[in-house]
Biopython code that builds the backbone (N, CA, C, O; Angstrom):
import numpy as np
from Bio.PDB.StructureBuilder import StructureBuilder

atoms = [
    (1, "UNK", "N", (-19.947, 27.951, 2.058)),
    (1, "UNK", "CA", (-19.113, 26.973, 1.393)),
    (1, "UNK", "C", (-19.094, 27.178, -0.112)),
    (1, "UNK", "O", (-18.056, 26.922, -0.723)),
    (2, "UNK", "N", (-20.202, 27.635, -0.771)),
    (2, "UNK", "CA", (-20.316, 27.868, -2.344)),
    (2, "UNK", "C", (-21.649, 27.732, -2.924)),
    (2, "UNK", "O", (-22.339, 26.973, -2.243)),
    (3, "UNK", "N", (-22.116, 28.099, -3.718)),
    (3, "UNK", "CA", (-23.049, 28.048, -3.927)),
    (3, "UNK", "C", (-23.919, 26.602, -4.122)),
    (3, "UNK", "O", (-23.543, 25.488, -4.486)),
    (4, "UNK", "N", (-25.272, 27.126, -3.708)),
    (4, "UNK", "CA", (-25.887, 25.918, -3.545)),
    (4, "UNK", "C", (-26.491, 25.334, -5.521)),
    (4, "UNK", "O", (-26.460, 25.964, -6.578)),
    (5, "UNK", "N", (-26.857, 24.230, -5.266)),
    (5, "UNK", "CA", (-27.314, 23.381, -6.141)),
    (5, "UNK", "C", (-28.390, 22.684, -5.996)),
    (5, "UNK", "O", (-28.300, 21.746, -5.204)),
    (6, "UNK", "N", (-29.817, 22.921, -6.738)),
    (6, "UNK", "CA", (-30.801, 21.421, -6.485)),
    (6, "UNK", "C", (-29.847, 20.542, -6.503)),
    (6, "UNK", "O", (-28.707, 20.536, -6.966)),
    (7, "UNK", "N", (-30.824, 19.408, -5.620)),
    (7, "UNK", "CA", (-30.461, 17.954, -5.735)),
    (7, "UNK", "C", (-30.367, 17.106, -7.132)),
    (7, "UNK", "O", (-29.543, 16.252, -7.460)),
    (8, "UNK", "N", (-31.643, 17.705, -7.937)),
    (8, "UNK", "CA", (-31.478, 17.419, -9.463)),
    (8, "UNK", "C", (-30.180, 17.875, -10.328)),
    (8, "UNK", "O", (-29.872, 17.262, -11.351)),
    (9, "UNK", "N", (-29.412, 19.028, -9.839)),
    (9, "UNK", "CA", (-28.493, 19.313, -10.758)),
    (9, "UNK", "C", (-27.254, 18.393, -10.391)),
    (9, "UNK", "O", (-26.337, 18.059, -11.142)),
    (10, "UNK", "N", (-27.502, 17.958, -8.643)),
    (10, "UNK", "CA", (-26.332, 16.434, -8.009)),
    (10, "UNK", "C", (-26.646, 15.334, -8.898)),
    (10, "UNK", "O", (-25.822, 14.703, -9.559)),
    (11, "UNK", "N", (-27.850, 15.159, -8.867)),
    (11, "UNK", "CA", (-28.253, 13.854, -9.588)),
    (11, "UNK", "C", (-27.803, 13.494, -11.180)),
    (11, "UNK", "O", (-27.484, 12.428, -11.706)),
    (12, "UNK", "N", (-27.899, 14.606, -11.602)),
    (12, "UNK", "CA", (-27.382, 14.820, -12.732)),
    (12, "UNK", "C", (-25.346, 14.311, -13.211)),
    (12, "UNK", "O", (-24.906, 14.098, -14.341)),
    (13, "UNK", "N", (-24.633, 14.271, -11.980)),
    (13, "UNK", "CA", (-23.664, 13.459, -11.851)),
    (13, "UNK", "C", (-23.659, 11.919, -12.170)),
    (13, "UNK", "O", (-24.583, 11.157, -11.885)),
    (14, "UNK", "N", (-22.557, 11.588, -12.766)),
    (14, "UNK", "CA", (-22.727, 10.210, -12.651)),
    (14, "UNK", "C", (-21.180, 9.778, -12.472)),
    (14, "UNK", "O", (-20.292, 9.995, -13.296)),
    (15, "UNK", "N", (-21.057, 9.208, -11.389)),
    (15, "UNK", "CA", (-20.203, 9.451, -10.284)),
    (15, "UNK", "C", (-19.713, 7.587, -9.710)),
    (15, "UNK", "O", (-20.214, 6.845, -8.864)),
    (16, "UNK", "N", (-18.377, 7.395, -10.790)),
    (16, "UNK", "CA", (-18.376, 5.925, -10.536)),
    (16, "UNK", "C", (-16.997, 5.190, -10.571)),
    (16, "UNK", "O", (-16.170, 5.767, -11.277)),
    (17, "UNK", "N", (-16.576, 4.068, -9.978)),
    (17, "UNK", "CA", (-15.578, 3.635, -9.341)),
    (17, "UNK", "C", (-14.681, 3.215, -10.303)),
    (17, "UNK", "O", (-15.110, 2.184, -10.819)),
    (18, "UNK", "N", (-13.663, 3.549, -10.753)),
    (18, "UNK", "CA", (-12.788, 2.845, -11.613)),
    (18, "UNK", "C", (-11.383, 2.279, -11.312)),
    (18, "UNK", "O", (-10.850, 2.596, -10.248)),
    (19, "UNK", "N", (-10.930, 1.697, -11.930)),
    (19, "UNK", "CA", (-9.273, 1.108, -11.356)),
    (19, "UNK", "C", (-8.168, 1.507, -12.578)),
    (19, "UNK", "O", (-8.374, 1.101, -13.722)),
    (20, "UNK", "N", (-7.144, 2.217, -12.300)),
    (20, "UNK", "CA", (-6.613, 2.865, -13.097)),
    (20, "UNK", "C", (-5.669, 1.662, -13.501)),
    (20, "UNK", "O", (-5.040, 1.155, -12.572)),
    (21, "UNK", "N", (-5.487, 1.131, -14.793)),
    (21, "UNK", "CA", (-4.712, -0.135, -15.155)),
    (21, "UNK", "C", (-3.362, 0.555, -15.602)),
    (21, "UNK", "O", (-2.342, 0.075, -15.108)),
    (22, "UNK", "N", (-3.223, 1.601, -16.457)),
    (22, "UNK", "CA", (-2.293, 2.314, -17.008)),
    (22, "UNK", "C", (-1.909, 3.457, -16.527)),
    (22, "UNK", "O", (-2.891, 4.104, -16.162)),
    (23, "UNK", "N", (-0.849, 4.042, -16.348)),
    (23, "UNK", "CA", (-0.533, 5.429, -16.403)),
    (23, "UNK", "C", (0.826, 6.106, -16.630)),
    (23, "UNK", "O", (1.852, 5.565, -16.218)),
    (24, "UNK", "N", (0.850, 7.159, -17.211)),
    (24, "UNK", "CA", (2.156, 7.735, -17.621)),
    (24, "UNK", "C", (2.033, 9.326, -17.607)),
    (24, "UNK", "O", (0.938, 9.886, -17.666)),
    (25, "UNK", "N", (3.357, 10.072, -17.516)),
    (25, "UNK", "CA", (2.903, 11.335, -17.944)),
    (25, "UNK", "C", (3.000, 12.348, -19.215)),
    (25, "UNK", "O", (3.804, 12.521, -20.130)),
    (26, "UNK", "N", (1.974, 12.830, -18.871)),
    (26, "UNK", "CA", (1.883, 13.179, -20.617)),
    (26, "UNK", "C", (2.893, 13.998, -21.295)),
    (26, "UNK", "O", (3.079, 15.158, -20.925)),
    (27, "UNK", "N", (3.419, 13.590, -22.055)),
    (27, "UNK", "CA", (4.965, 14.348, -22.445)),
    (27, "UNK", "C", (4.907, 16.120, -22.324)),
    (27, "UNK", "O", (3.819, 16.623, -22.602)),
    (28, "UNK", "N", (5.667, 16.747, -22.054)),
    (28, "UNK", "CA", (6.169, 18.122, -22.188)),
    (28, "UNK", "C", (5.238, 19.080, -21.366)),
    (28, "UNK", "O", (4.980, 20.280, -21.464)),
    (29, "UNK", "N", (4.729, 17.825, -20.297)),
    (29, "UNK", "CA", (3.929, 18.893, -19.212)),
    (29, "UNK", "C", (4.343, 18.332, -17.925)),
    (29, "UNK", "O", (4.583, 17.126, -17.871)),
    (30, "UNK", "N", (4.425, 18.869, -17.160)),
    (30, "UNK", "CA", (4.515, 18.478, -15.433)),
    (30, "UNK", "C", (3.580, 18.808, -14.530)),
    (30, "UNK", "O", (3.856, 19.167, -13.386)),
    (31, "UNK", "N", (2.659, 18.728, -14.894)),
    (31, "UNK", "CA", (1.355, 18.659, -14.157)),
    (31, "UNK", "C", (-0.186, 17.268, -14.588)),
    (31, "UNK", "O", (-1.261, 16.898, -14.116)),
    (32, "UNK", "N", (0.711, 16.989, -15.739)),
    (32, "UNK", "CA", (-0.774, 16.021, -16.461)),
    (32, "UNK", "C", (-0.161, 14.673, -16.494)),
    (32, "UNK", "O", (0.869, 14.392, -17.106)),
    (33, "UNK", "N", (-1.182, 13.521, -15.484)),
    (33, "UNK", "CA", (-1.056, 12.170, -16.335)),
    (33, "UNK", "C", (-2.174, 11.997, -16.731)),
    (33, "UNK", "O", (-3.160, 12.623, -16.342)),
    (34, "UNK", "N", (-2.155, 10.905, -17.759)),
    (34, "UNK", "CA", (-3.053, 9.637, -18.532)),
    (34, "UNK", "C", (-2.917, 8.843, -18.148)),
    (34, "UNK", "O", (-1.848, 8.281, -17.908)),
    (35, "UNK", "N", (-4.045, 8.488, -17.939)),
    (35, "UNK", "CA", (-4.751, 6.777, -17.135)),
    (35, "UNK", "C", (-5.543, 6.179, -18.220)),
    (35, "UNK", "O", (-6.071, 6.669, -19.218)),
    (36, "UNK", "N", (-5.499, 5.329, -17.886)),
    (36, "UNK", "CA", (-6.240, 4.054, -18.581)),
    (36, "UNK", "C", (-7.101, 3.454, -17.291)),
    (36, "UNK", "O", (-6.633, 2.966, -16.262)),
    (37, "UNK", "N", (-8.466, 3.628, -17.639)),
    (37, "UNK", "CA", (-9.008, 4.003, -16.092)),
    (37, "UNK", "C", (-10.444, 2.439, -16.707)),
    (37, "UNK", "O", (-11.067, 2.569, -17.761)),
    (38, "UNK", "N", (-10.644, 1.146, -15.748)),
    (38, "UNK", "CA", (-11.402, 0.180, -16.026)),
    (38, "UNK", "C", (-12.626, 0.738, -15.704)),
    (38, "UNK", "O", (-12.650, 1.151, -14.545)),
    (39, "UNK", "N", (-13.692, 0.900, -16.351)),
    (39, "UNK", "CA", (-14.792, 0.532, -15.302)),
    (39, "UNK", "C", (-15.956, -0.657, -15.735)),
    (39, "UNK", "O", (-17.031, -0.394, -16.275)),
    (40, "UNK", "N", (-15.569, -1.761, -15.437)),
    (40, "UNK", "CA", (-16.022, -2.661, -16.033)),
    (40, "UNK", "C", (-16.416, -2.605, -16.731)),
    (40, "UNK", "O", (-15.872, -1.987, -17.646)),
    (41, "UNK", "N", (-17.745, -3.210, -16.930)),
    (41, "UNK", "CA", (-18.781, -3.393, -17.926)),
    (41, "UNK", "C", (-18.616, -2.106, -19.002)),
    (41, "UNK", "O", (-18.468, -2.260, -20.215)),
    (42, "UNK", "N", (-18.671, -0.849, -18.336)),
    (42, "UNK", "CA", (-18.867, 0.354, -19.309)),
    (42, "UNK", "C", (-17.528, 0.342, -20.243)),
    (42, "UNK", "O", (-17.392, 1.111, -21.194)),
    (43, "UNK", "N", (-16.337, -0.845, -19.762)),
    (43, "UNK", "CA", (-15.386, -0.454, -20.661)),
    (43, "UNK", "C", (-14.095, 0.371, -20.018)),
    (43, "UNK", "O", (-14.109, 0.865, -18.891)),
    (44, "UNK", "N", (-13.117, 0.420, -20.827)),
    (44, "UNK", "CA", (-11.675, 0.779, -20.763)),
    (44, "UNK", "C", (-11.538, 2.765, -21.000)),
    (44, "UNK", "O", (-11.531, 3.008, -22.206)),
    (45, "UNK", "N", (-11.441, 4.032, -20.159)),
    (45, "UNK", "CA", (-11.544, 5.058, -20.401)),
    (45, "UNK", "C", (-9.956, 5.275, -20.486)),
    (45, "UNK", "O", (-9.136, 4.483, -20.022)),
    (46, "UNK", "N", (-9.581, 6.743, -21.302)),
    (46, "UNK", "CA", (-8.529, 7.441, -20.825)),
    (46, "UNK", "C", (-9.050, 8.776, -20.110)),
    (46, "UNK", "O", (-9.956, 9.565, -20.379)),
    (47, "UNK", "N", (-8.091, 8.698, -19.079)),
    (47, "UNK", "CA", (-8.389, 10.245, -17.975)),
    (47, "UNK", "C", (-7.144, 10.785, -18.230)),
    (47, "UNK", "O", (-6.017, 10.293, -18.200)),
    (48, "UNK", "N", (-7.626, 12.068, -18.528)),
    (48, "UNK", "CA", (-6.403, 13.356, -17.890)),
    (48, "UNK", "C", (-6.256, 13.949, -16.521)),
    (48, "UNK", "O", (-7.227, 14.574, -16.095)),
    (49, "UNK", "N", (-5.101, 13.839, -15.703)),
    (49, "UNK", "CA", (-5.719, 15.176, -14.496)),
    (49, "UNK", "C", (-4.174, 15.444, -14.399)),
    (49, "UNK", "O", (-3.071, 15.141, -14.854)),
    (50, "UNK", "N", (-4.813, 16.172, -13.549)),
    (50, "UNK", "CA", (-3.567, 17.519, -12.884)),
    (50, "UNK", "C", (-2.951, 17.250, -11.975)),
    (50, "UNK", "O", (-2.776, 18.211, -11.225)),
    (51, "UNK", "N", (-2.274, 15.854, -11.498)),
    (51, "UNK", "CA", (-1.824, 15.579, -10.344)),
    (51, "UNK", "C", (-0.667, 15.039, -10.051)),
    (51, "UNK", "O", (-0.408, 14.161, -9.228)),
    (52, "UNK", "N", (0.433, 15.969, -11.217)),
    (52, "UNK", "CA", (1.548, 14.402, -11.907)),
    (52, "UNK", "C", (2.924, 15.659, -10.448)),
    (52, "UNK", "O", (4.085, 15.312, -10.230)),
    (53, "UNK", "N", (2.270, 16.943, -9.785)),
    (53, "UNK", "CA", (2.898, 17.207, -8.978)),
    (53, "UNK", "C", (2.913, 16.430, -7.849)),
    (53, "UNK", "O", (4.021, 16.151, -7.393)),
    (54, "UNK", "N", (1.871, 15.991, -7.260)),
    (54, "UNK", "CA", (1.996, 15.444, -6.547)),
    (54, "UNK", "C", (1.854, 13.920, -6.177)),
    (54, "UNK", "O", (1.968, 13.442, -5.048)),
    (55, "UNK", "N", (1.644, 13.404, -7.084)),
    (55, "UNK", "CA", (1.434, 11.904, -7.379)),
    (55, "UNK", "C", (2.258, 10.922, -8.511)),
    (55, "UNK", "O", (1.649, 10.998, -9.578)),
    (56, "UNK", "N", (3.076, 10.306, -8.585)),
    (56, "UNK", "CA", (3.765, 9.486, -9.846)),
    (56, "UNK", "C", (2.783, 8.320, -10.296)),
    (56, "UNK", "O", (2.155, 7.589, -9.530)),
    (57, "UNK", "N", (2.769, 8.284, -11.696)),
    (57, "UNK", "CA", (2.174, 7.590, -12.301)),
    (57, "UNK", "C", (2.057, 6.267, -11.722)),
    (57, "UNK", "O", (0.954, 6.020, -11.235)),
    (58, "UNK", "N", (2.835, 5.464, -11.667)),
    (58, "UNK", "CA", (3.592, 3.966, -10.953)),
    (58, "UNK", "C", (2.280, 4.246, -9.597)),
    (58, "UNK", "O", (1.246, 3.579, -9.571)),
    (59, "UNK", "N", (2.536, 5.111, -8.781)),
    (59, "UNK", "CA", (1.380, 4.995, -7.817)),
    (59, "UNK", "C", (-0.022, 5.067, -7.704)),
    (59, "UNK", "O", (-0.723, 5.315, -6.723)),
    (60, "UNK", "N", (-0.409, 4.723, -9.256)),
    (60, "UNK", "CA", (-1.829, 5.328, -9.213)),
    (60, "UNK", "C", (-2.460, 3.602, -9.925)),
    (60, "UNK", "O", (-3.666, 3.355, -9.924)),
    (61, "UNK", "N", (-1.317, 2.489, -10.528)),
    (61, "UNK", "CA", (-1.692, 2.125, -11.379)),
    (61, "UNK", "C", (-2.230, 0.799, -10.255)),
    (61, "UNK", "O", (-1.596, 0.441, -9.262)),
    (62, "UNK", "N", (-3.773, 0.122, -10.807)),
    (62, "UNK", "CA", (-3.761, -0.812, -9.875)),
    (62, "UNK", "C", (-4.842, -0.591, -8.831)),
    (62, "UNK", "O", (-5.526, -1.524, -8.411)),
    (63, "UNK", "N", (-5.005, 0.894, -8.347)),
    (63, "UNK", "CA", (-5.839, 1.969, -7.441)),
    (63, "UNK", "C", (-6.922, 2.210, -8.102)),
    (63, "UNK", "O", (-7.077, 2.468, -9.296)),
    (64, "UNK", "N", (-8.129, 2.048, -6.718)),
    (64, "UNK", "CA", (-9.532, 2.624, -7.561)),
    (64, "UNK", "C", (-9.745, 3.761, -6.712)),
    (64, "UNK", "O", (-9.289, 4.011, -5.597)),
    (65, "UNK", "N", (-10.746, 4.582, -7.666)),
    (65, "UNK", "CA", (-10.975, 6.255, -7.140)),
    (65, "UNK", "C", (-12.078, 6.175, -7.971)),
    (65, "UNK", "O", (-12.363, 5.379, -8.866)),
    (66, "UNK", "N", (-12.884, 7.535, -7.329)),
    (66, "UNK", "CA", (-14.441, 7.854, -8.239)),
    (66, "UNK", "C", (-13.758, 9.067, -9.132)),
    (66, "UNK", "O", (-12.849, 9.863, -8.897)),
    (67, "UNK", "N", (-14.638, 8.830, -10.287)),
    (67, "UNK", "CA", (-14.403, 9.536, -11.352)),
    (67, "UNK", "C", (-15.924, 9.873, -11.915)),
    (67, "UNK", "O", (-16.871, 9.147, -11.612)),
    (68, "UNK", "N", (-16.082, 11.099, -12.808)),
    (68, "UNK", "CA", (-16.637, 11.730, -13.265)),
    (68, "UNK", "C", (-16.768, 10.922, -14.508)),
    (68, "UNK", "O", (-15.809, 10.910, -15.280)),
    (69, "UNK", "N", (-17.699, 10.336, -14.754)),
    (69, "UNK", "CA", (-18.165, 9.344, -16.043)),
    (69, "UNK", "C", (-18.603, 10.171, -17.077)),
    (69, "UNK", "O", (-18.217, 9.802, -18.185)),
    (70, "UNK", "N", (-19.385, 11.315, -17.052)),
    (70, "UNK", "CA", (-20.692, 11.537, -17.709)),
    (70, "UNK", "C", (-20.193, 13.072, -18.577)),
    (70, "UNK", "O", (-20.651, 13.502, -19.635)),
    (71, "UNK", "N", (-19.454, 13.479, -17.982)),
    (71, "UNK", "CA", (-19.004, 14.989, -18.577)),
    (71, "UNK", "C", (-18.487, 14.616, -20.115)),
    (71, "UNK", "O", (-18.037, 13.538, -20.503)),
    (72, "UNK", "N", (-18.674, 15.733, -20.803)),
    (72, "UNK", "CA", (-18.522, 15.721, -22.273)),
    (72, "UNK", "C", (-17.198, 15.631, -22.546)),
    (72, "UNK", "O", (-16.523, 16.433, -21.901)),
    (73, "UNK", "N", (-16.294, 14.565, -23.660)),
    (73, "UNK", "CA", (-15.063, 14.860, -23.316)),
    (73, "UNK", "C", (-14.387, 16.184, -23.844)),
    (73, "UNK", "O", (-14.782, 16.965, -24.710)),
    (74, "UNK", "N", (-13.268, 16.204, -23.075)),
    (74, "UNK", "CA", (-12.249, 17.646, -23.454)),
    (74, "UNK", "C", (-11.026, 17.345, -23.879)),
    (74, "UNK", "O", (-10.592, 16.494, -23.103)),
    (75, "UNK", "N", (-10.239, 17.588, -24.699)),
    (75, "UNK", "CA", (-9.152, 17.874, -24.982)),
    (75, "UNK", "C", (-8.463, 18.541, -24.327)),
    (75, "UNK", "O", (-8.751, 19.671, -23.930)),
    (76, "UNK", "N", (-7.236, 17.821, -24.069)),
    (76, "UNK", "CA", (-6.373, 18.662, -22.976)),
    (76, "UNK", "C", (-4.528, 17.641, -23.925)),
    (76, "UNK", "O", (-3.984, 16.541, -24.024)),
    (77, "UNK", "N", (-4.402, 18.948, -24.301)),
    (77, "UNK", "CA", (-2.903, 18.556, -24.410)),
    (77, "UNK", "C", (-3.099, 17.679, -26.292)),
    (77, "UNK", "O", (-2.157, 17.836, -27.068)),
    (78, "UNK", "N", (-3.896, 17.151, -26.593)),
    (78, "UNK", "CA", (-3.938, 16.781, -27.473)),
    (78, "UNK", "C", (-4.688, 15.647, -27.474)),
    (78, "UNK", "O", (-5.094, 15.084, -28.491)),
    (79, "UNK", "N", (-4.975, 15.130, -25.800)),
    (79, "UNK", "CA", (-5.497, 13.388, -25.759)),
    (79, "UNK", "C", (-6.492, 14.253, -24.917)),
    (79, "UNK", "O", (-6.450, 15.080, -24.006)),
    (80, "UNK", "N", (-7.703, 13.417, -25.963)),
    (80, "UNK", "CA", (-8.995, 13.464, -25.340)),
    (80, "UNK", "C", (-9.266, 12.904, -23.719)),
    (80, "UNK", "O", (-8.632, 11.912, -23.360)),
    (81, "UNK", "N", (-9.884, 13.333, -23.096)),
    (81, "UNK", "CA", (-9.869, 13.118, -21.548)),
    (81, "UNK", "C", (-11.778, 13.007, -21.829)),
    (81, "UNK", "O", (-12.560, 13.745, -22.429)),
    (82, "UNK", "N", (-11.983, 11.509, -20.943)),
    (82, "UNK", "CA", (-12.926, 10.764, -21.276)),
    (82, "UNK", "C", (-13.545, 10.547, -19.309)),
    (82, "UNK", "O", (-13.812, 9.498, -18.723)),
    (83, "UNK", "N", (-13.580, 11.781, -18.855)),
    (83, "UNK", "CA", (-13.594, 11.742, -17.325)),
    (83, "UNK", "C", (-13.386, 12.971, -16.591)),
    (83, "UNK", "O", (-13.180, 14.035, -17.174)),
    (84, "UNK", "N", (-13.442, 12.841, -15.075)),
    (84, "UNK", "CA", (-12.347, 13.707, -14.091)),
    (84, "UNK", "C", (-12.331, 12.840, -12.885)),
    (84, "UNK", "O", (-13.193, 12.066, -12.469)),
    (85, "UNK", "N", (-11.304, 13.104, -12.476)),
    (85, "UNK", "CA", (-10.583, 12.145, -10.920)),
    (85, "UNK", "C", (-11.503, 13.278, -10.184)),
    (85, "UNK", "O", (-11.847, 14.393, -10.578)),
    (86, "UNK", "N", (-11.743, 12.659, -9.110)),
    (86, "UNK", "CA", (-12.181, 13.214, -7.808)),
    (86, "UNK", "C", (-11.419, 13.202, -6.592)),
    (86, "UNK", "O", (-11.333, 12.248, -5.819)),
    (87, "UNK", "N", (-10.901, 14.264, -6.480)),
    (87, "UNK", "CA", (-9.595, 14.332, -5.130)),
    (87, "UNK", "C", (-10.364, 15.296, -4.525)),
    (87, "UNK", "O", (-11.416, 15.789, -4.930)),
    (88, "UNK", "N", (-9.596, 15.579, -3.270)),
    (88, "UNK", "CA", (-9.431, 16.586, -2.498)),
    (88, "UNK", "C", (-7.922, 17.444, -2.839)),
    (88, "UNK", "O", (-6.949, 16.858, -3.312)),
    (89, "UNK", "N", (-7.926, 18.445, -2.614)),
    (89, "UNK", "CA", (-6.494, 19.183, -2.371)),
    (89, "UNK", "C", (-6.910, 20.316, -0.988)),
    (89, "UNK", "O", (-7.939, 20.562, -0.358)),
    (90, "UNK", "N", (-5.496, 20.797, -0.958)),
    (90, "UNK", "CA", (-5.168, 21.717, 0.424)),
    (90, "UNK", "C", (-3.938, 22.430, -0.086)),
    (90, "UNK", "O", (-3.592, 22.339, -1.264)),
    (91, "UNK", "N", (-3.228, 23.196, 0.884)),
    (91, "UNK", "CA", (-2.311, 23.783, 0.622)),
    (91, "UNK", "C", (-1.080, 22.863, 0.645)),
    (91, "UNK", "O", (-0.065, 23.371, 0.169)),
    (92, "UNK", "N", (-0.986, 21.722, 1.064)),
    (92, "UNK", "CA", (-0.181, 20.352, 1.226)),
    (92, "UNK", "C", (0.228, 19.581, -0.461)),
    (92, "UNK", "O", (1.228, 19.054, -0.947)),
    (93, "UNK", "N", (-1.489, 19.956, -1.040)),
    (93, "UNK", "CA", (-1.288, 18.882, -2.112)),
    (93, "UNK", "C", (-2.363, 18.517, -2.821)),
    (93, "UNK", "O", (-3.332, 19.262, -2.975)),
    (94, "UNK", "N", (-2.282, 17.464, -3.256)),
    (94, "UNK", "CA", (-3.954, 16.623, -3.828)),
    (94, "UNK", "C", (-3.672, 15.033, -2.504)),
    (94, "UNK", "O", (-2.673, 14.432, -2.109)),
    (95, "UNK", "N", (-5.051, 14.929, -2.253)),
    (95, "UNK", "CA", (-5.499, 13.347, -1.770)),
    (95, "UNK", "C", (-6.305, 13.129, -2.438)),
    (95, "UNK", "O", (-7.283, 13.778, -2.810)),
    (96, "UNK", "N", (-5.734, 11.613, -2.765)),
    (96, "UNK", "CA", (-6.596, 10.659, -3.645)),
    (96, "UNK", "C", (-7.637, 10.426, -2.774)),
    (96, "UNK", "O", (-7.392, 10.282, -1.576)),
    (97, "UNK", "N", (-8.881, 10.362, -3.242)),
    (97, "UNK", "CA", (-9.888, 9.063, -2.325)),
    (97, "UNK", "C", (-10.109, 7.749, -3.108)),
    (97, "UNK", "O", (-10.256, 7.429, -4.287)),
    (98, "UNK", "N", (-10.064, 7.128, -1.887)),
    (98, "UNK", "CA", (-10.410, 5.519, -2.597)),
    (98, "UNK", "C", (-11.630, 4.936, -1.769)),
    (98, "UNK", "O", (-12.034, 5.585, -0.804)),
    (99, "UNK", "N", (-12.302, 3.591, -2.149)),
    (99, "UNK", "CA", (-13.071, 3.197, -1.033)),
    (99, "UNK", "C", (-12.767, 2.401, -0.232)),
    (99, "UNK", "O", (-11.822, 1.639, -0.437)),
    (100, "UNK", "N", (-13.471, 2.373, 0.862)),
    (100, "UNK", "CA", (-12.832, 1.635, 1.963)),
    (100, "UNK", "C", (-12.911, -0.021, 1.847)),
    (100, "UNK", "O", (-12.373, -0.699, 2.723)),
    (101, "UNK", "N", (-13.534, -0.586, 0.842)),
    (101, "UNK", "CA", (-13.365, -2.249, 0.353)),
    (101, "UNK", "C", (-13.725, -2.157, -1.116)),
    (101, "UNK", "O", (-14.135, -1.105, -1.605)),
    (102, "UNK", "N", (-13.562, -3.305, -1.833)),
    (102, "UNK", "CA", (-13.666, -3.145, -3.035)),
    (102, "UNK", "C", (-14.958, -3.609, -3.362)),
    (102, "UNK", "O", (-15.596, -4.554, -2.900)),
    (103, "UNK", "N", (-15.356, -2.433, -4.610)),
    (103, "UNK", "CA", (-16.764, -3.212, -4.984)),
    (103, "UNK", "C", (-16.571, -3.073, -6.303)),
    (103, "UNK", "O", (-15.646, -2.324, -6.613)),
    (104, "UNK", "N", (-17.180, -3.581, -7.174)),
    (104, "UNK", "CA", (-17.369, -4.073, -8.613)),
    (104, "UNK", "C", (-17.004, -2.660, -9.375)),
    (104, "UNK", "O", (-17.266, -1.574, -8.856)),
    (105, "UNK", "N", (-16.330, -2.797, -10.743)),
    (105, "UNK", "CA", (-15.896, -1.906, -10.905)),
    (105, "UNK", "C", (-17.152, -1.409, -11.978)),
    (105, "UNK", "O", (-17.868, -2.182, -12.615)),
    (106, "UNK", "N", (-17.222, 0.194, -12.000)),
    (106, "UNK", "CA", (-17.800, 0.776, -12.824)),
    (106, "UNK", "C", (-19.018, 1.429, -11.257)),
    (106, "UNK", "O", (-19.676, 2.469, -11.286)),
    (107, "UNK", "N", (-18.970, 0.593, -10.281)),
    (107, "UNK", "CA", (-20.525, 1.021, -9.245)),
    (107, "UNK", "C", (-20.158, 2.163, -9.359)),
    (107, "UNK", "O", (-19.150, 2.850, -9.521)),
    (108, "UNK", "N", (-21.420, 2.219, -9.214)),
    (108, "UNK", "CA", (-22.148, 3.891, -9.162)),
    (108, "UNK", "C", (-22.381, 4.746, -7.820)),
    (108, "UNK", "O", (-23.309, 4.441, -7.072)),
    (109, "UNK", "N", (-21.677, 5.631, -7.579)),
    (109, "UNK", "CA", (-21.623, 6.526, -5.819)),
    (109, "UNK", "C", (-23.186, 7.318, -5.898)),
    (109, "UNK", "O", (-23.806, 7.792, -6.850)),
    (110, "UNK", "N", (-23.496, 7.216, -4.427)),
    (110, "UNK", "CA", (-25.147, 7.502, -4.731)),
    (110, "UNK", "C", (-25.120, 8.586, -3.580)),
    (110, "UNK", "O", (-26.142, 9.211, -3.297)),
]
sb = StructureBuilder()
sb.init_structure("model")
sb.init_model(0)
sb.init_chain("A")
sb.init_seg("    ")
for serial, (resi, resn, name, xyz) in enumerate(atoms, 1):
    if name == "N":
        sb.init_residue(resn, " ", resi, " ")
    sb.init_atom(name, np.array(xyz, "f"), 0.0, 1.0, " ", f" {name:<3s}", serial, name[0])
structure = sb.get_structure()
């Protein structure tokens, strides 16, 4: 499947639920939106990702998904990206994951 990883370098994730309040796509690209992504307590993030092929903004806003909290941010396009979405893709596309009931925003996936 790929190379393996201690459990310490998993742990080292910090891996947590947010609700995307905003989103649009980022001008003069067709592959990138910006979210405005809640996670409670920790506060209001912006995310970049790569999914404006297969997903419209309007459908994301409102939706919770785990995101990548902890990574250093990057510049992409000019707007700092304060995250990463966690999908799946295939030769079909990207799938969002969400959870199966709602829990408090910002929890932490263990």
């Amino acid at each position: 499947m790929g190379n393996e990883i201690s459990y310490d370098d998993f742990a080292k994730l910090e891996i947590r639920i947010g609700q995307v309040v905003a989103a649009e796509l980022v001008p003069e690209t067709d592959k990138l939106i910006k979210c405005a992504v809640d996670f409670g307590e920790s506060g209001v993030r912006t995310i970049v990702s790569g999914i404006a092929e297969w997903k419209k903004p309007e459908e994301l806003i409102g939706r919770r998904f785990p995101y990548i909290t902890n990574l250093a941010p990057r510049v992409i396009r000019g707007i700092e990206s304060q995250g990463m979405l966690l999908a799946a893709s295939d030769e079909e596309g990207v799938a969002l994951i969400s959870p199966e009931r709602d829990v408090p925003l910002g929890t932490k996936l263990k």
